[in-house]
C-alpha positions in Angstrom: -16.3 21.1 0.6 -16.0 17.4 1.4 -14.3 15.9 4.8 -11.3 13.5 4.8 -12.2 10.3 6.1 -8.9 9.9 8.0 -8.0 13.3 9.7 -11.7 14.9 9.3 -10.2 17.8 7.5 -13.7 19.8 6.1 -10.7 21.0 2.7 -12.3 22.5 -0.3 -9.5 20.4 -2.2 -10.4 17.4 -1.4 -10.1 14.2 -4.2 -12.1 10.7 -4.3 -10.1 7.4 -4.6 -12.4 4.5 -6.5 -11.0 1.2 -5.4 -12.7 -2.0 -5.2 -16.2 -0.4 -5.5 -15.9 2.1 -2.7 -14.9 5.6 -3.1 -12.6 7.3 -0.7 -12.4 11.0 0.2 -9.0 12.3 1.8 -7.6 15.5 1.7 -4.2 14.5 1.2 -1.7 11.5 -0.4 -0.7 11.3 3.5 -4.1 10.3 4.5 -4.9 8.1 1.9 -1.8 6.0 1.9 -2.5 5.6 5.5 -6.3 3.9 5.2 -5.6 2.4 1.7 -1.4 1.1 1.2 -1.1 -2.7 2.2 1.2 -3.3 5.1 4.3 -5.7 4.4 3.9 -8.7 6.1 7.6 -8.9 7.4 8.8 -4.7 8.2 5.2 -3.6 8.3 6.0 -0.4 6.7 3.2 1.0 4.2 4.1 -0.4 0.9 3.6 2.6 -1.3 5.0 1.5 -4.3 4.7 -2.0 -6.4 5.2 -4.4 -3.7 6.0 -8.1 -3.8 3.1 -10.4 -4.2 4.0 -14.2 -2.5 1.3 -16.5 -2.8 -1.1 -14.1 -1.7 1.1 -12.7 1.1 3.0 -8.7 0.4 5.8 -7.0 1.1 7.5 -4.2 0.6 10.9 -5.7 -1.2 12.2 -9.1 -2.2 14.1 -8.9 1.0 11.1 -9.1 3.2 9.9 -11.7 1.2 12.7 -13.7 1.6 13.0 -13.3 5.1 9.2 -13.6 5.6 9.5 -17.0 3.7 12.4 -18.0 2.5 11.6 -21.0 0.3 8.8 -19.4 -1.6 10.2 -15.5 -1.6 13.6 -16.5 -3.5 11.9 -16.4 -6.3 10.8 -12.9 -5.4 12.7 -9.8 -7.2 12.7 -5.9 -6.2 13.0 -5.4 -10.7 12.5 -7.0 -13.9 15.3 -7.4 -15.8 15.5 -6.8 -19.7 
């Protein structure tokens, strides 16, 4: 059995996340998306999906982004369009 480095759950199902040459041990996606899932820089909800990379900077949508900054972040899109 191996402990949760967030909650110090001792869970017999516990899984490693590799990431940037350290390896994680939570016992749940709860836990990890709390110690590893950037925070937007505008809302500062967890950004648990693909984000929105400005110049270095994330959010959690193009809106942020454009509110954050609005000269670099209208640029900035939530999809890709075909």
């Amino acid at each position: 059995m191996a402990t949760c480095e967030v909650c110090g759950n001792d869970y017999d199902m516990t899984f490693e996340v590799h990431a940037q040459g350290e390896v994680h041990t939570f016992d749940s996606f709860e836990c990890a998306i709390s110690r590893m899932a950037p925070i937007c820089e505008q809302c500062q909800c967890r950004i648990m999906g693909h984000g929105v990379d400005v110049d270095g900077h994330w959010y959690c949508g193009a809106h942020c982004a454009r509110v954050a900054d609005p000269e670099r972040g209208r640029q900035a899109r939530d999809a890709v369009l075909a």
